[in-house]
C-alpha positions as CSV (number, residue, x, y, z in Angstrom):
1,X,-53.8,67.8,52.0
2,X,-56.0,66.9,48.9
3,X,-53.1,67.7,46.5
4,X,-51.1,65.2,49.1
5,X,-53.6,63.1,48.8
6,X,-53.9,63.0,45.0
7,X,-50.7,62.6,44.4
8,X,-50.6,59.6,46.6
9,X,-53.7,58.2,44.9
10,X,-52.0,58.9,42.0
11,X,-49.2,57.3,43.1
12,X,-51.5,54.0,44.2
13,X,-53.0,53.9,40.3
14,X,-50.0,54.4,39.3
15,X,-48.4,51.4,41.2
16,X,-51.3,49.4,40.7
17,X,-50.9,49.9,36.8
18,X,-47.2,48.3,37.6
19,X,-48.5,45.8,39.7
20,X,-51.8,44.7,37.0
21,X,-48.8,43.7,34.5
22,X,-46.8,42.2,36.2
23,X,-48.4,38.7,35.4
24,X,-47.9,39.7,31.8
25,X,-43.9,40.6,32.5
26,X,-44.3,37.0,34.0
27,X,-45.7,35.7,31.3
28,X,-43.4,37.1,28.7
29,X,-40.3,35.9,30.9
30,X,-41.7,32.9,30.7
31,X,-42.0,33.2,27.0
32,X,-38.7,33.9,26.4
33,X,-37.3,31.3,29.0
34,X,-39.3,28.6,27.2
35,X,-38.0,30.1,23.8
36,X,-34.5,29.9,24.9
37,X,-34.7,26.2,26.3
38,X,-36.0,25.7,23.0
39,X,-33.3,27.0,21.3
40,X,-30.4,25.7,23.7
41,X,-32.4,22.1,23.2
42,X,-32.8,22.7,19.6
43,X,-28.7,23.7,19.5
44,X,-28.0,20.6,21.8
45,X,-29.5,18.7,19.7
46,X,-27.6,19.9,16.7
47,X,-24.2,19.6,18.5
48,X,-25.0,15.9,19.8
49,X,-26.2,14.7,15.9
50,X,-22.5,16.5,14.6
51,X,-20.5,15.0,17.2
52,X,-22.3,11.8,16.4
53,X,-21.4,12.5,12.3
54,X,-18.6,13.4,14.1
55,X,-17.6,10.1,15.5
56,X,-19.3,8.2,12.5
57,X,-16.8,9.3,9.9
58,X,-13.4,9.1,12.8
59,X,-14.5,5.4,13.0
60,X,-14.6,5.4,9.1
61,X,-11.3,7.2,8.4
62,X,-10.2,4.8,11.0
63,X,-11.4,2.0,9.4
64,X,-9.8,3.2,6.0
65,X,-6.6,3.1,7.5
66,X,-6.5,0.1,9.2
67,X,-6.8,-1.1,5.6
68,X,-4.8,0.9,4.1
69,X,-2.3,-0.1,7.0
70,X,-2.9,-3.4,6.1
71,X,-2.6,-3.0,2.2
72,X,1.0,-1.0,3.1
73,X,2.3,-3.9,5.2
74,X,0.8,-6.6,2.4
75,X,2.7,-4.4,-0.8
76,X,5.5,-4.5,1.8
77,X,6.0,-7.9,2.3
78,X,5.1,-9.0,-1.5
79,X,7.6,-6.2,-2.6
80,X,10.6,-7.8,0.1
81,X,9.9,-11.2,-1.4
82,X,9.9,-10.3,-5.2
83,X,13.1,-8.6,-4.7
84,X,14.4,-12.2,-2.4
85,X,13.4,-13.9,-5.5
86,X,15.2,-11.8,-7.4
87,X,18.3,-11.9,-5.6
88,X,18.0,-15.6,-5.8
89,X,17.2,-15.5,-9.7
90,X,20.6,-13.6,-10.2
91,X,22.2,-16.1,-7.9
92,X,21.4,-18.4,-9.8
93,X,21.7,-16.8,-13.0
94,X,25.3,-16.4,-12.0
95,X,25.5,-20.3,-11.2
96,X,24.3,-20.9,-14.6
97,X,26.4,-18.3,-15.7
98,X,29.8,-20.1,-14.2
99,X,28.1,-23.8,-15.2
100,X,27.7,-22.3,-18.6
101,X,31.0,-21.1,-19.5
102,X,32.6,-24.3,-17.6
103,X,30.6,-26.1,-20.5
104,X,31.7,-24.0,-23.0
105,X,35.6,-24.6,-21.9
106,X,34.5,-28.3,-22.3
107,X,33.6,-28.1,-25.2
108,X,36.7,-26.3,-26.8
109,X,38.9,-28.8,-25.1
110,X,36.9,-31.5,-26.5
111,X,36.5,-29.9,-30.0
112,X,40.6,-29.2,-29.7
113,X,41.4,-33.0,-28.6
114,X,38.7,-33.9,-31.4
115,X,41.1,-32.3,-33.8
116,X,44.2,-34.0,-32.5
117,X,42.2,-37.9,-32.4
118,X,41.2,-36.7,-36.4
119,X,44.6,-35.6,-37.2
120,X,45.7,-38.7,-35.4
121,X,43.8,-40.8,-37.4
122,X,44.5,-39.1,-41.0
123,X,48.1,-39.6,-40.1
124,X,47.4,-43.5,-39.3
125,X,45.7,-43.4,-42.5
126,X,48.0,-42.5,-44.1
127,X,50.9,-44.4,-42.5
128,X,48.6,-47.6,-43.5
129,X,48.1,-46.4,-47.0
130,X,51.9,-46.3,-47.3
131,X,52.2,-49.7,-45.4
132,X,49.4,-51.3,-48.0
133,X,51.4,-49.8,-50.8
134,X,54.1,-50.9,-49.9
135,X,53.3,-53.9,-49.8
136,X,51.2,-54.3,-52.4
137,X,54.5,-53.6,-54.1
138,X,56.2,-56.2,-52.4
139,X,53.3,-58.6,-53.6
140,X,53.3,-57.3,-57.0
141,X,57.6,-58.1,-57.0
142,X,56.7,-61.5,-55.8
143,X,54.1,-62.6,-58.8
């Protein structure tokens, strides 16, 4: 019976050991729960400021090509009406083109009927030079 006895009481310190650190097991679950809130608030935190960098630099890139968007559609636009102004340039290059050899065919035709109204008037020229001497002739029979 005492060896029954003792072992119990053995048990009972034994147990009672257990029991006396329990509040200490508490403690250090307690420890480490705290610690790990810590950390998951501390790694929250981390997340929510790189979503927020996150965010920061989609609205920028966002931003950039709006503009960029906007400086396309502008180059665009400038670029259709440079080359309208050029087609109208050549159109009109060709007009002045057309207007300039129409002038030029003027002016041959004039130059060429020039030539005639000169030759016509040597020959008349002439033909009077002939009539004067002729008559000068006549005048000089006469005295």
């Amino acid at each position: 019976r005492k060896s029954a006895v003792d072992h119990l009481q053995s048990k009972v310190i034994e147990l009672q050991e257990q029991v006396d650190t329990i509040p200490a097991l508490k403690a250090t679950i307690q420890e480490l729960q705290d610690a790990c809130y810590k950390e998951s608030d501390d790694s929250v935190s981390a997340l929510r400021s790189e979503v927020m960098r996150c965010r920061d630099s989609m609205r920028d890139a966002q931003e950039e090509a709006a503009t960029l968007r906007n400086q396309l559609q502008a180059t665009v636009a400038e670029s259709r009406a440079v080359s309208a102004k050029s087609e109208a340039l050549e159109q009109e290059r060709q007009i002045l083109q057309g207007d300039l050899t129409h002038l030029q065919n003027w002016a041959s035709a004039a130059l060429v009927v020039t030539d005639a109204l000169h030759d016509v008037d040597h020959a008349r020229v002439q033909d009077l030079r002939l009539l004067l001497d002729e008559e000068d002739r006549e005048r000089l029979l006469v005295e």
